[in-house]
TORPA-4810 file (N, C-alpha, C, O; in nm, 3 decimals):
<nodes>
NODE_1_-0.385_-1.303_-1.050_-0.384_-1.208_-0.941_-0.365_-1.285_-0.812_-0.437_-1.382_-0.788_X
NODE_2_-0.282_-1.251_-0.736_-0.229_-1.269_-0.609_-0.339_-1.212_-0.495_-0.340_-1.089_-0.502_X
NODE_3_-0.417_-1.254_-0.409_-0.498_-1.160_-0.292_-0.451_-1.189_-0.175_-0.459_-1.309_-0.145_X
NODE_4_-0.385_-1.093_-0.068_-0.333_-1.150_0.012_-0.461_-1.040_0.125_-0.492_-0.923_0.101_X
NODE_5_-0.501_-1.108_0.220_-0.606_-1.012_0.304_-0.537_-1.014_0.488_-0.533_-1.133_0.517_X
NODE_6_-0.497_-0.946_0.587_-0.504_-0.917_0.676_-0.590_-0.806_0.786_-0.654_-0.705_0.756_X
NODE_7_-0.570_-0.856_0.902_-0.622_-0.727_0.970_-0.548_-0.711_1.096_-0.516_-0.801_1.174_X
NODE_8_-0.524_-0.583_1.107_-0.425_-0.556_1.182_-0.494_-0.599_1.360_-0.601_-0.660_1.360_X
NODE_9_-0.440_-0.570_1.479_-0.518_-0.617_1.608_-0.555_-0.524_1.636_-0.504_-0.426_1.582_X
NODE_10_-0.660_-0.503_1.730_-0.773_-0.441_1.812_-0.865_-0.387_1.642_-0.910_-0.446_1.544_X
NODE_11_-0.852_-0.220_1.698_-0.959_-0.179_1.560_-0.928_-0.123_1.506_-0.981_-0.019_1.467_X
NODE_12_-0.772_-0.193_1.467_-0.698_-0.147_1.349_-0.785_-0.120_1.182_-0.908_-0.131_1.182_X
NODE_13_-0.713_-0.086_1.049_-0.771_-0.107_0.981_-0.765_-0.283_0.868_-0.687_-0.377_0.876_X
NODE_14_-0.837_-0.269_0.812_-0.859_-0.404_0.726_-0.718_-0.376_0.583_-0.722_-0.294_0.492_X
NODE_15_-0.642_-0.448_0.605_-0.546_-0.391_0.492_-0.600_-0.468_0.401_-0.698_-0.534_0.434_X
NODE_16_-0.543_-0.480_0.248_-0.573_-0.596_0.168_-0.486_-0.569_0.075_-0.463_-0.450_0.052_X
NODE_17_-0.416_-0.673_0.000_-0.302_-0.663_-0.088_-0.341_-0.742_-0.218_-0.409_-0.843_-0.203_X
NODE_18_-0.316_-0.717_-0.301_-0.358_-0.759_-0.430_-0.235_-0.769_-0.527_-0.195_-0.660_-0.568_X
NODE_19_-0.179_-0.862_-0.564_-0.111_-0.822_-0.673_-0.109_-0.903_-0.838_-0.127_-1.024_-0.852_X
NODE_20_-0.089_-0.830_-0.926_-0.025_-0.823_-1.054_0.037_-0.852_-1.113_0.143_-0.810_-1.065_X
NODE_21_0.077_-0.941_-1.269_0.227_-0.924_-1.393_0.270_-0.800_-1.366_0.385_-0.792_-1.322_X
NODE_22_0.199_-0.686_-1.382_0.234_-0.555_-1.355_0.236_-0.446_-1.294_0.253_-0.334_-1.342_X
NODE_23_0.212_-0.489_-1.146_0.161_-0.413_-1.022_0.119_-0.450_-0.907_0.151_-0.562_-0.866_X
NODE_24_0.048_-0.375_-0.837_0.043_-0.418_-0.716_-0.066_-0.277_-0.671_-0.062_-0.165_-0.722_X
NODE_25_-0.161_-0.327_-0.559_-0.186_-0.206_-0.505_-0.259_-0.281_-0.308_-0.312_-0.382_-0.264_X
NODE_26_-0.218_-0.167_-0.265_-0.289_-0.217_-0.109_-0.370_-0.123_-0.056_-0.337_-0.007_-0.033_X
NODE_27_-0.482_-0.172_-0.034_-0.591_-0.109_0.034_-0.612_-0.103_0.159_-0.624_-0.217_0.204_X
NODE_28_-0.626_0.012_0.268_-0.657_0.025_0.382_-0.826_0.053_0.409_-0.872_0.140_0.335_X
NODE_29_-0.894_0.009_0.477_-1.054_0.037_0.519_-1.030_0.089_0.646_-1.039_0.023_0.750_X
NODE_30_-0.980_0.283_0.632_-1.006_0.351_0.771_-1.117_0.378_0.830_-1.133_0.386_0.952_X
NODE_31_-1.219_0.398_0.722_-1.369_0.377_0.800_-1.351_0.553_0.900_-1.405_0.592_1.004_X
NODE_32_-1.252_0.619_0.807_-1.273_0.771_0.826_-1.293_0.874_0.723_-1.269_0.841_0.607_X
NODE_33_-1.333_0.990_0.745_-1.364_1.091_0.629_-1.247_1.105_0.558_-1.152_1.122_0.635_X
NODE_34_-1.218_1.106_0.448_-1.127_1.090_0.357_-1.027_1.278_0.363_-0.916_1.319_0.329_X
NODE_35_-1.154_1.338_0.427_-1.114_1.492_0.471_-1.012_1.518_0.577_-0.949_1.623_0.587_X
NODE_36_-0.999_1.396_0.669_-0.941_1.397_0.787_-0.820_1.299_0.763_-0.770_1.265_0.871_X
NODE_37_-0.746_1.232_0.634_-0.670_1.158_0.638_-0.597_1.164_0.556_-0.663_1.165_0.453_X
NODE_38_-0.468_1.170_0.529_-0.350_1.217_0.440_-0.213_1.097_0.455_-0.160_1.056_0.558_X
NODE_39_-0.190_1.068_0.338_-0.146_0.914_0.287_-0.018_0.992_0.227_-0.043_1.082_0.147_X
NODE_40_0.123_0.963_0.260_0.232_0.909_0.215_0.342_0.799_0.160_0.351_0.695_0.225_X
NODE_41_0.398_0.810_0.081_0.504_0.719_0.093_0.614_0.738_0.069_0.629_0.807_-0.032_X
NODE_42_0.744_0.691_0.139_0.855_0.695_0.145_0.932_0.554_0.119_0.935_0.457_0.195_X
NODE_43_0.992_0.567_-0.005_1.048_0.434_-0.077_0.921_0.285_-0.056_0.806_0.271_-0.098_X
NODE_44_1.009_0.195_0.025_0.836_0.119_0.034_0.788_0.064_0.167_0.787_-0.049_0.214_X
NODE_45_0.735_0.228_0.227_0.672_0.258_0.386_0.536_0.349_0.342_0.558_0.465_0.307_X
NODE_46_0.375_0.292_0.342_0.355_0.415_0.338_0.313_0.490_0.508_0.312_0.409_0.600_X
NODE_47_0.292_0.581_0.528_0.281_0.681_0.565_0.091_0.715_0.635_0.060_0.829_0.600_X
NODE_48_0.027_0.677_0.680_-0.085_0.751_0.689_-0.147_0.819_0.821_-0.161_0.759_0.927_X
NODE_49_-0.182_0.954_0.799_-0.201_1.026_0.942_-0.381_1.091_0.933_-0.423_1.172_0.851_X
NODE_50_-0.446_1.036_1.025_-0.568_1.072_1.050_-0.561_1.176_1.166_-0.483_1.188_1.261_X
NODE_51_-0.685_1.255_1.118_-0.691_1.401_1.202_-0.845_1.372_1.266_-0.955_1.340_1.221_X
NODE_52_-0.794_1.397_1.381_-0.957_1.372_1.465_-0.987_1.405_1.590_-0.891_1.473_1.625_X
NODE_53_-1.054_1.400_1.669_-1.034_1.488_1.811_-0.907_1.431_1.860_-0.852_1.321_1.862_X
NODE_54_-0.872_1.592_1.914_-0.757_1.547_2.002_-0.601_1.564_1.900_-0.565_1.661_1.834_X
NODE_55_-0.532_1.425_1.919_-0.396_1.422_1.849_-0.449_1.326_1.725_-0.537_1.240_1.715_X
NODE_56_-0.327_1.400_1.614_-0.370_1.330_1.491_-0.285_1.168_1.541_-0.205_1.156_1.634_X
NODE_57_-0.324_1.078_1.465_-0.273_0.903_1.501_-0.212_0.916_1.311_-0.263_0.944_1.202_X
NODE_58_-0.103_0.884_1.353_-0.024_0.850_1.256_0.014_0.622_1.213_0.035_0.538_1.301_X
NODE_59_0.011_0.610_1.147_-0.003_0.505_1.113_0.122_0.446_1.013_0.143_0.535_0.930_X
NODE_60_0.189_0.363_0.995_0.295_0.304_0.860_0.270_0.164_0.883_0.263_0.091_0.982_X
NODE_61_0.256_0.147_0.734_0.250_0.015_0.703_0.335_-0.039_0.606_0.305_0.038_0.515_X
NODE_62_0.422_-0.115_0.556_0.560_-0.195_0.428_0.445_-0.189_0.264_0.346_-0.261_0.261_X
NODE_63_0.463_-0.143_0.205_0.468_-0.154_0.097_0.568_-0.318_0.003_0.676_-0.361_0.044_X
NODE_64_0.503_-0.369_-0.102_0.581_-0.476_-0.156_0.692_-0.410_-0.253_0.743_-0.488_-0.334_X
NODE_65_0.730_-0.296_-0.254_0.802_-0.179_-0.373_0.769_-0.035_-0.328_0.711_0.007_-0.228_X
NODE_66_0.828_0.033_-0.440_0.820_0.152_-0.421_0.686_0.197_-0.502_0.662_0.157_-0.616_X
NODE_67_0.609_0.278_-0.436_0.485_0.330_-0.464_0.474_0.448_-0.571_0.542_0.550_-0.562_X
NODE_68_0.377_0.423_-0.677_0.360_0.527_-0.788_0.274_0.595_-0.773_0.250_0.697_-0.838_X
NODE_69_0.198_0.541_-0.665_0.035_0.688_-0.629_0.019_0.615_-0.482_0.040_0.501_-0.439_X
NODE_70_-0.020_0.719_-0.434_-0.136_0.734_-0.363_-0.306_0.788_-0.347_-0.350_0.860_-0.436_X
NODE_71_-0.392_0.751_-0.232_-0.536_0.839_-0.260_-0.618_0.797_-0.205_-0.631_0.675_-0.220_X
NODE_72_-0.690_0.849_-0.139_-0.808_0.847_-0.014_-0.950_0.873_-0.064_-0.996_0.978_-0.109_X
NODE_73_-1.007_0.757_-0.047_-1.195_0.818_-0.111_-1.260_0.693_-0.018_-1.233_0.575_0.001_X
NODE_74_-1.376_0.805_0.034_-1.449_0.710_0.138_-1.391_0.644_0.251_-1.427_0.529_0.275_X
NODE_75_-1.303_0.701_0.325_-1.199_0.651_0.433_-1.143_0.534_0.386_-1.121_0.450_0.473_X
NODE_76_-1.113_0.505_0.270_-0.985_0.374_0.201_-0.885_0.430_0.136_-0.902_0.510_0.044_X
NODE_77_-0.774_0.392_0.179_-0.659_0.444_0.151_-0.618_0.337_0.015_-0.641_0.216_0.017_X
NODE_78_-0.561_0.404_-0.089_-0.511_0.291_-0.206_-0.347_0.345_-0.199_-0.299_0.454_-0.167_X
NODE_79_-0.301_0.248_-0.233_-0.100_0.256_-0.275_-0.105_0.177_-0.324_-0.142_0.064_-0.292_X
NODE_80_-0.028_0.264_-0.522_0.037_0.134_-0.607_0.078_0.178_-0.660_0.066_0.299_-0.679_X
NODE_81_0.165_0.089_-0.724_0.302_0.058_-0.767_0.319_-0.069_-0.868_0.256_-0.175_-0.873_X
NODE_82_0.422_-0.022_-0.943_0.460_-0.124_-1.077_0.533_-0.205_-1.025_0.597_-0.172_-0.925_X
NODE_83_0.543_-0.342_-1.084_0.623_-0.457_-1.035_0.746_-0.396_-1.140_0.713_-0.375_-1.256_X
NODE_84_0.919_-0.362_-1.088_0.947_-0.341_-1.143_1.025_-0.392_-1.283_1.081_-0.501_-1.293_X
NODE_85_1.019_-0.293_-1.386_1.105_-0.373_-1.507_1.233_-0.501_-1.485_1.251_-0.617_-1.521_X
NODE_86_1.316_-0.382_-1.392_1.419_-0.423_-1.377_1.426_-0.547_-1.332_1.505_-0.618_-1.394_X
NODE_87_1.362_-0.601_-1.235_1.343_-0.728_-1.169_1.287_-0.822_-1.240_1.312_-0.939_-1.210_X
NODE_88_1.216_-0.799_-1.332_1.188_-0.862_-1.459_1.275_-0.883_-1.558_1.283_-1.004_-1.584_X
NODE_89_1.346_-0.812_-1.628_1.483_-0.802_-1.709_1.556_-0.922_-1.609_1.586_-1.034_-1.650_X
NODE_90_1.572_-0.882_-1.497_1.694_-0.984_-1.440_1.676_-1.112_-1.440_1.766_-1.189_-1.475_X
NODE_91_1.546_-1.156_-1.398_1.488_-1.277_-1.402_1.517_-1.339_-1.509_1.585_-1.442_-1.513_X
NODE_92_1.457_-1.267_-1.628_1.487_-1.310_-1.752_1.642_-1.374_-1.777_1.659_-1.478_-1.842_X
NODE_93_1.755_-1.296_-1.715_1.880_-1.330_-1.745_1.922_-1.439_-1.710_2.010_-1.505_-1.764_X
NODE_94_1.833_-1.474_-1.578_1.904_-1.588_-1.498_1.866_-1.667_-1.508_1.925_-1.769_-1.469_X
NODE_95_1.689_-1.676_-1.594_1.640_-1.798_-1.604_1.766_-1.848_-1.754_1.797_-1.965_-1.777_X
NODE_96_1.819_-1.727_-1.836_1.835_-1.788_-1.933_2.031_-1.846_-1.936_2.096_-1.914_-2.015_X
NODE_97_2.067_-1.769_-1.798_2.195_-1.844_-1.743_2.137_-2.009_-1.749_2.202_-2.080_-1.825_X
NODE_98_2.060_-2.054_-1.702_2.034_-2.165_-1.650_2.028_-2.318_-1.797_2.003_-2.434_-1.765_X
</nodes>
């Protein structure tokens, strides 16, 4: 397993990246009600918009791939995704060009 940990500046959230042979997933610590926050992704951007006084704050962060779930519990956002086949298959080819 791969752990890669950042934090974004001021009082951003705590991202954390983890990866897998067969996956990957990244964790956000919004440290908001999971009621007030709604997680997207678009190819590999996700998407997250918190609702709270005032204007909702919308948020995107890069994904390492394209994302197979999303999901919010306890103000932490999770996104993951399979490392894909294909990139695996290819590897395979080229290690065996070699």
């Amino acid at each position: 397993m791969n752990h890669q940990q950042t934090r974004s500046t001021g009082d951003g959230a705590l991202l954390r990246r983890f990866e897998y042979d067969d996956g990957w997933i990244v964790a956000a610590d919004l440290g908001a009600d999971a009621a007030n926050v709604s997680v997207d992704a678009v190819g590999e951007t996700a998407i997250v918009v918190v609702e709270g006084d005032g204007e909702p704050v919308e948020t995107e962060f890069e994904l390492p791939g394209p994302a197979a779930s999303t999901a919010v519990a306890n103000g932490v956002v999770t996104v993951e995704g399979d490392t894909a086949e294909d990139d695996a298959a290819e590897d395979d080819a080229a290690e065996g060009e070699r």
